[in-house]
Backbone as CSV, one residue per row, in Angstrom:
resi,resn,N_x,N_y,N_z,CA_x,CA_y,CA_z,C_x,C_y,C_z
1,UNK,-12.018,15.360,-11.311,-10.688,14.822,-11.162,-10.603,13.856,-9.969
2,UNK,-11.573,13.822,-8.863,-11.828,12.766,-8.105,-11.845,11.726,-7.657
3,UNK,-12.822,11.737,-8.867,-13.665,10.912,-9.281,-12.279,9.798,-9.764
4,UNK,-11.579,10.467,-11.030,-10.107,9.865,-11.553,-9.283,9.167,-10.696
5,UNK,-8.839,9.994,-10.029,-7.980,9.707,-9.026,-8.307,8.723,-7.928
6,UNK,-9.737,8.214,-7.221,-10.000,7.430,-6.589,-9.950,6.008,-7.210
7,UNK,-10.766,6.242,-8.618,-10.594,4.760,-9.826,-9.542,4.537,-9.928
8,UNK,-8.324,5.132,-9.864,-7.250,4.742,-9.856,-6.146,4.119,-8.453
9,UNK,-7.056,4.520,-7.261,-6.692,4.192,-6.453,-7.341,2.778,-6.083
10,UNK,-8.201,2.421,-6.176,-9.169,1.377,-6.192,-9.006,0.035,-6.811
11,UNK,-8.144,0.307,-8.597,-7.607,-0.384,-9.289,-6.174,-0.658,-9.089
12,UNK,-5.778,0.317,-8.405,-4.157,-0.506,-7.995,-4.085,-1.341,-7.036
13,UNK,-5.533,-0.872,-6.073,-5.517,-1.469,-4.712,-6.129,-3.157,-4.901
14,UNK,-6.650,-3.230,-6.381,-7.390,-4.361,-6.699,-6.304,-5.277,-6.960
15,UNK,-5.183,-4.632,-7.879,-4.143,-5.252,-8.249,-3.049,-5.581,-7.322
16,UNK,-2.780,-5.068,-6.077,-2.268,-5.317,-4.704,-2.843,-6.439,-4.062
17,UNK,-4.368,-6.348,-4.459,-4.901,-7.323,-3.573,-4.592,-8.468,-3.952
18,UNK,-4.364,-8.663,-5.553,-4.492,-9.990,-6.242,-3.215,-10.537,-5.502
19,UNK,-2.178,-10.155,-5.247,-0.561,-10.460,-5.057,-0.666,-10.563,-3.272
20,UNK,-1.384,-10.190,-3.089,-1.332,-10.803,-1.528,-2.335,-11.950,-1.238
21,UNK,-3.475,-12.066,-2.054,-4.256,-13.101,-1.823,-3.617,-14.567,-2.179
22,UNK,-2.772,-14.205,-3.794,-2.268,-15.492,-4.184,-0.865,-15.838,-3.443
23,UNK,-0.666,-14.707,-2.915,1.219,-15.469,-2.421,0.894,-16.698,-1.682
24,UNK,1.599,-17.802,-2.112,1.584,-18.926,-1.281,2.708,-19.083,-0.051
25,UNK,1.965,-19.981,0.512,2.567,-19.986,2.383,3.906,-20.069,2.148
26,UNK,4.688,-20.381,0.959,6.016,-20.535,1.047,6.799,-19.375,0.640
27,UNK,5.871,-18.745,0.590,6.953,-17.053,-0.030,6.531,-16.155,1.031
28,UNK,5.301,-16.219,1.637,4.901,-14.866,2.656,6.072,-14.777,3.770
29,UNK,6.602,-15.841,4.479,7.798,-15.054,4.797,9.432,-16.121,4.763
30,UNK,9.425,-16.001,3.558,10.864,-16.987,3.422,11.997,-16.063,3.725
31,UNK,12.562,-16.846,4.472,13.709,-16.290,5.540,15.044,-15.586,4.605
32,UNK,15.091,-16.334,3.369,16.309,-16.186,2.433,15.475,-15.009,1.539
33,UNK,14.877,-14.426,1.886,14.504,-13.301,1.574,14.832,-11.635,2.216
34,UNK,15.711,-10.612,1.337,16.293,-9.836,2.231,14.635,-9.100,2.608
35,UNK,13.811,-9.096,1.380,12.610,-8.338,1.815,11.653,-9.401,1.527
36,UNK,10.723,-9.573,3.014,9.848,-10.557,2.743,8.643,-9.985,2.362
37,UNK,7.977,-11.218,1.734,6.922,-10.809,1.332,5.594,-10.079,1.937
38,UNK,5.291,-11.051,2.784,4.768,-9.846,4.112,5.241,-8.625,4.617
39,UNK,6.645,-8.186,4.101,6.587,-6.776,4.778,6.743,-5.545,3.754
40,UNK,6.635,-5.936,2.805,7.288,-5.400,1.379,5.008,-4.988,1.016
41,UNK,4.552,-5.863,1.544,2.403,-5.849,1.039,2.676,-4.628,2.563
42,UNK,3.018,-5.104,3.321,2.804,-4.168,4.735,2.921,-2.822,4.379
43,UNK,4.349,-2.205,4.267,4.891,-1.312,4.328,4.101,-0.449,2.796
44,UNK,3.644,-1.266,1.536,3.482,-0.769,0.473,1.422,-0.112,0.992
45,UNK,0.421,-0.854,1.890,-0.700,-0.329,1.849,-0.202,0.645,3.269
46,UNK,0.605,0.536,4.247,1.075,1.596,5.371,1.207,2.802,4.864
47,UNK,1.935,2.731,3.751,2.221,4.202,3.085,0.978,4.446,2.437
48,UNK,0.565,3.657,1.577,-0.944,3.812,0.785,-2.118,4.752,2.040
49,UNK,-2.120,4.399,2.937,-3.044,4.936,3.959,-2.576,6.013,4.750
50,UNK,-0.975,5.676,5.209,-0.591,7.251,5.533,-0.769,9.108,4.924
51,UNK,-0.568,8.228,3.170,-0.400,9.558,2.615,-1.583,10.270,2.000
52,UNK,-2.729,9.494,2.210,-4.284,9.723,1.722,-4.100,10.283,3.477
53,UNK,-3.788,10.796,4.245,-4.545,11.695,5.343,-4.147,13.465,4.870
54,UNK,-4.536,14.081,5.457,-4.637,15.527,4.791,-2.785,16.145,5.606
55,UNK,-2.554,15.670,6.097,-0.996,15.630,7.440,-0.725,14.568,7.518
56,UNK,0.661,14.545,8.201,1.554,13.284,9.016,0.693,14.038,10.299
57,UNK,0.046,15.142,11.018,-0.121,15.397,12.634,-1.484,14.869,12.098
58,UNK,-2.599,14.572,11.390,-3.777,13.905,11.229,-3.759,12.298,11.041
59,UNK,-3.384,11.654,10.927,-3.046,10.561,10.657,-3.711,9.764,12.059
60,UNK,-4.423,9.028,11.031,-5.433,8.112,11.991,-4.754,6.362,11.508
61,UNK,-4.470,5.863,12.782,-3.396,4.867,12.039,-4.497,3.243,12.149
62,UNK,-4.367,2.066,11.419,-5.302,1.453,10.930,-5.386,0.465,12.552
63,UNK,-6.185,0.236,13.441,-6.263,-0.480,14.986,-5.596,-1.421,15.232
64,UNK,-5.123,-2.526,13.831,-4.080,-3.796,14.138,-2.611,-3.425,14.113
65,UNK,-2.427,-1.671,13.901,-1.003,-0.968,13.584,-0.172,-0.801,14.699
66,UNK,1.017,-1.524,15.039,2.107,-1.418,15.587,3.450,-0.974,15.565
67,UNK,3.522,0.209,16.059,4.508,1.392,15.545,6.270,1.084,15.349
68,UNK,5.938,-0.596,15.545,7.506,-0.899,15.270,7.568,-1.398,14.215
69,UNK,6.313,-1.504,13.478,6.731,-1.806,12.013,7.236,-0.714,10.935
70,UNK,7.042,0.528,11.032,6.993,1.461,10.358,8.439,1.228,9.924
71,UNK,8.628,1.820,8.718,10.073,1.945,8.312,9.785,2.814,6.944
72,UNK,10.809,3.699,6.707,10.470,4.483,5.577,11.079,3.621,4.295
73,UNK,11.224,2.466,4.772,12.089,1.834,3.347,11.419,0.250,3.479
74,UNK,10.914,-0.749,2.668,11.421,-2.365,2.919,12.744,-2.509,3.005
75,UNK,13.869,-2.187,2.780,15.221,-2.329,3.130,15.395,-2.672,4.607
76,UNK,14.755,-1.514,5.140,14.457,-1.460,6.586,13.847,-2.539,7.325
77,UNK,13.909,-3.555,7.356,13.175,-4.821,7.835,13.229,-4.574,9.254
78,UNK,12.161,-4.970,9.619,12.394,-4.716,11.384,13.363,-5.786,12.144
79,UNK,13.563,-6.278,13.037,13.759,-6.935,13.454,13.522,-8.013,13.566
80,UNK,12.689,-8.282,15.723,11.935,-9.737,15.704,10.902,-8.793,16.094
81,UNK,10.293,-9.200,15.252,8.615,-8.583,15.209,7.936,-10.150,14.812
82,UNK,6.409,-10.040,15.081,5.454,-11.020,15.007,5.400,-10.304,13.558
83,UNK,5.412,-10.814,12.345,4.965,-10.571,11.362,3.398,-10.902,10.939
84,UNK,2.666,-10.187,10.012,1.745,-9.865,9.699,0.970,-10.961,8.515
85,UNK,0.185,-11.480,8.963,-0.496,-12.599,8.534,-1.091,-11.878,7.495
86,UNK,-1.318,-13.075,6.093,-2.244,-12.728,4.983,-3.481,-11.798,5.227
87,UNK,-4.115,-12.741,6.080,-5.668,-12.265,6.873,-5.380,-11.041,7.336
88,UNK,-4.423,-10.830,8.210,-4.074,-9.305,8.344,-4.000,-8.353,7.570
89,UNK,-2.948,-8.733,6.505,-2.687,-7.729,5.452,-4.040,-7.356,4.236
90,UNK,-4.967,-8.437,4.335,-5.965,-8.219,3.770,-7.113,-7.448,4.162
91,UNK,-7.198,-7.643,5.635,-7.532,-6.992,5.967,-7.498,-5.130,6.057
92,UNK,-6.356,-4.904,6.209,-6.066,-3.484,6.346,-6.273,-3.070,4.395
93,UNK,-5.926,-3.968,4.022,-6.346,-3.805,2.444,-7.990,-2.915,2.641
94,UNK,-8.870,-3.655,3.032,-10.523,-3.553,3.197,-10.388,-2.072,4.263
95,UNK,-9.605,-2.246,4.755,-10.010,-1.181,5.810,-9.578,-0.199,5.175
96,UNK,-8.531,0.147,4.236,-8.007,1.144,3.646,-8.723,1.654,2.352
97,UNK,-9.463,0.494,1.301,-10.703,0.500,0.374,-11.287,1.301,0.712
98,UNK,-12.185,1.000,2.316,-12.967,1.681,2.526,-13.272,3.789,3.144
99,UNK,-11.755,3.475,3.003,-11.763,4.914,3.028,-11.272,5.832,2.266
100,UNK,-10.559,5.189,0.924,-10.129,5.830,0.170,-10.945,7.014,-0.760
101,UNK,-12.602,6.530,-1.272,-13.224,7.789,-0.786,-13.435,9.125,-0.363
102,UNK,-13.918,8.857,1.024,-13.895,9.942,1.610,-12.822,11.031,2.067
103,UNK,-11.559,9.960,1.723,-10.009,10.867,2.630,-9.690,11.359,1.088
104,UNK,-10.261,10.927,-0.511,-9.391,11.227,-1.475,-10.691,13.430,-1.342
105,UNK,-12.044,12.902,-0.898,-13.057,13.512,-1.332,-12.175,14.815,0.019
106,UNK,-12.129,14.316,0.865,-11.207,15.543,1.827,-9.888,16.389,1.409
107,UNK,-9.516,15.971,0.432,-8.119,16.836,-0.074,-8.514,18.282,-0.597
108,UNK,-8.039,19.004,-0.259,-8.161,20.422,-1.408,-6.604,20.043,-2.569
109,UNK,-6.988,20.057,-3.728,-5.792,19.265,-4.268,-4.348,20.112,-4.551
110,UNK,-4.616,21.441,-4.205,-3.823,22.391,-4.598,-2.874,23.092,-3.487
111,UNK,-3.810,22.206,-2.338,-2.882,22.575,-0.640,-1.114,21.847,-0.713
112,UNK,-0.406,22.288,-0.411,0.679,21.732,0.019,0.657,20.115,0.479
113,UNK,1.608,18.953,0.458,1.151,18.048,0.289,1.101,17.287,1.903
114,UNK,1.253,18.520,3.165,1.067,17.721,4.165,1.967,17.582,4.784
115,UNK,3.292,16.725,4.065,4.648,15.550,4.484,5.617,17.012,4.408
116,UNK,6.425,17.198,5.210,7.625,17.960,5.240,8.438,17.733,4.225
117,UNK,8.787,16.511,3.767,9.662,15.590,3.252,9.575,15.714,1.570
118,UNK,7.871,16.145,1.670,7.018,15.565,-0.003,7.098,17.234,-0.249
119,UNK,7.448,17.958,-1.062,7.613,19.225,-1.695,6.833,19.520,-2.397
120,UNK,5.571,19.276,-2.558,4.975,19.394,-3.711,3.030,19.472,-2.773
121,UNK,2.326,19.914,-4.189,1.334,19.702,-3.824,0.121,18.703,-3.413
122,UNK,-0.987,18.305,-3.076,-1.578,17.255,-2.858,-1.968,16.702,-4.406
123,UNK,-2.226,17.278,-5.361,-2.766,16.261,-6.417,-1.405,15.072,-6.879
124,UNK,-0.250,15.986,-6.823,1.192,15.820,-7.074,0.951,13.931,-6.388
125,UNK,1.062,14.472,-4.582,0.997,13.319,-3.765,0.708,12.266,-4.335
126,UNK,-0.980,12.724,-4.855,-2.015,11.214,-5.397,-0.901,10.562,-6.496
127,UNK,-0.704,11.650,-7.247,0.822,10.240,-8.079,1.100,9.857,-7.540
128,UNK,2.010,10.302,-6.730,3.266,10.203,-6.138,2.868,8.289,-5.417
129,UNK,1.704,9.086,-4.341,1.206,7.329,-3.918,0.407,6.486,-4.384
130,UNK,-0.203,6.421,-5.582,-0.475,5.668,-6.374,0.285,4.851,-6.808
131,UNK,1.583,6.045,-7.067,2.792,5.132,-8.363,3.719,4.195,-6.948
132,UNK,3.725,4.437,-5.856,4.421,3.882,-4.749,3.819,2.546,-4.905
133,UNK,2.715,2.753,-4.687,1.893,1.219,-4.571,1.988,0.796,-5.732
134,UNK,1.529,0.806,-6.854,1.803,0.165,-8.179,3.499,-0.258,-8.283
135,UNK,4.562,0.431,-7.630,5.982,-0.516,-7.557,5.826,-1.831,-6.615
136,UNK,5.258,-1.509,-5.444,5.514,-2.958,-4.822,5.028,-4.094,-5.367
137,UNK,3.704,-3.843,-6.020,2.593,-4.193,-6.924,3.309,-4.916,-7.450
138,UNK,4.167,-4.256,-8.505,4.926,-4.991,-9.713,5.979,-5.716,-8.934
139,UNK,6.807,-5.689,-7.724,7.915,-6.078,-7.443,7.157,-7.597,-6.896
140,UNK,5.870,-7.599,-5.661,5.491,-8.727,-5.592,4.832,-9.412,-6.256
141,UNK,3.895,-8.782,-7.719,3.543,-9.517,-8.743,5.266,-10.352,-9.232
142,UNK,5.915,-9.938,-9.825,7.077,-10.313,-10.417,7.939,-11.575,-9.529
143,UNK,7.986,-11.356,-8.160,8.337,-12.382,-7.319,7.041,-13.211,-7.783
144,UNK,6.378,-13.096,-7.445,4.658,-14.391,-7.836,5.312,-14.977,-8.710
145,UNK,5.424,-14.152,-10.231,5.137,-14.760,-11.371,6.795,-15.680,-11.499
146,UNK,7.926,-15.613,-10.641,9.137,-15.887,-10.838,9.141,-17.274,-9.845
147,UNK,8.723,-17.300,-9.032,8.827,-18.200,-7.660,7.107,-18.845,-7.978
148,UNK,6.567,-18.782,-7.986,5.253,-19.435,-7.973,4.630,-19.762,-9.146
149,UNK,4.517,-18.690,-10.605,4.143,-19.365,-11.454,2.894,-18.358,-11.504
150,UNK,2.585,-17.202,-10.150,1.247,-16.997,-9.978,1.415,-15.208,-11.198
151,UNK,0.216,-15.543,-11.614,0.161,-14.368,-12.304,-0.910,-12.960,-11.743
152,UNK,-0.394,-11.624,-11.421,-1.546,-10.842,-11.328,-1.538,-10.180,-12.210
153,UNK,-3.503,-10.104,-12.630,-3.723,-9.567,-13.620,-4.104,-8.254,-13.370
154,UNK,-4.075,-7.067,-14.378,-4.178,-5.904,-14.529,-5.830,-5.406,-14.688
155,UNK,-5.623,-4.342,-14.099,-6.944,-4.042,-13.975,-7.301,-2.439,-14.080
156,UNK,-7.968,-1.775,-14.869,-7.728,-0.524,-15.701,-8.339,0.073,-15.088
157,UNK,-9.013,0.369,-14.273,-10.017,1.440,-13.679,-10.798,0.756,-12.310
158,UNK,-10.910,1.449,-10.888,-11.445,0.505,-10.219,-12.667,0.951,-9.860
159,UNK,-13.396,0.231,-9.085,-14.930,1.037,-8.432,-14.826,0.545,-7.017
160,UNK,-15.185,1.575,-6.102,-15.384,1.878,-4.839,-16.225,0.234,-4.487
């Protein structure tokens, strides 16, 4: 079931990637945007990496992470923050790839899910944040394909 669950993490993360690589310079952060595009890719791999730790008290946070971005919502836009460059966000993309792995291979899947908040068990979670990321997925694919023309394509199964 792992094994499942990582291919699936891998392939959404492929399909995330496509929508941050193609956003063009005129959408990553247009001002007439209540949620920009840069923080909507931010906030969607932040959670992606938060909730693959075994706790919120384990949580190893990614080295370019600045604790005033956090927000439990994109609604939540920060303020004046330096926003987060493509290269950035792609980055933590790679950095988060690379551990999805070993942090999915660390779960006991039947433990409680960690989050105070999340009621349920850890396999539960892996939906739970899979299907999180596959919404922003679709919300900034859909801006792409509405404002740019750019299409991301789907991708059924991923590999490490």
């Amino acid at each position: 079931m792992k094994d499942e669950i990582k291919s699936q993490y891998h392939a959404s993360l492929d399909m995330f990637q496509q929508a941050v690589e193609n956003c063009p310079p005129m959408l990553w952060r247009r001002v007439e945007d209540k949620n920009q595009f840069w923080h909507v890719a931010y906030h969607a791999v932040f959670y992606s990496h938060f909730y693959l730790h075994v706790t919120e008290e384990s949580y190893i946070p990614w080295p370019k992470h600045r604790a005033e971005m956090i927000s439990l919502s994109p609604d939540d836009a920060p303020g004046e923050v330096q926003p987060y460059t493509q290269a950035e966000i792609l980055e933590f993309i790679e950095y988060l790839r690379e551990r999805i792995d070993p942090m999915v291979d660390a779960l006991e899947m039947g433990a409680p899910s960690g989050f105070s908040w999340l009621p349920f068990n850890k396999l539960e979670l892996q939906f739970y944040n899979i299907r999180h990321l596959m919404q922003h997925t679709g919300e900034l694919a859909e801006r792409l394909w509405a404002e740019a023309g750019v299409e991301v394509g789907w991708v059924g199964r991923g590999s490490a």
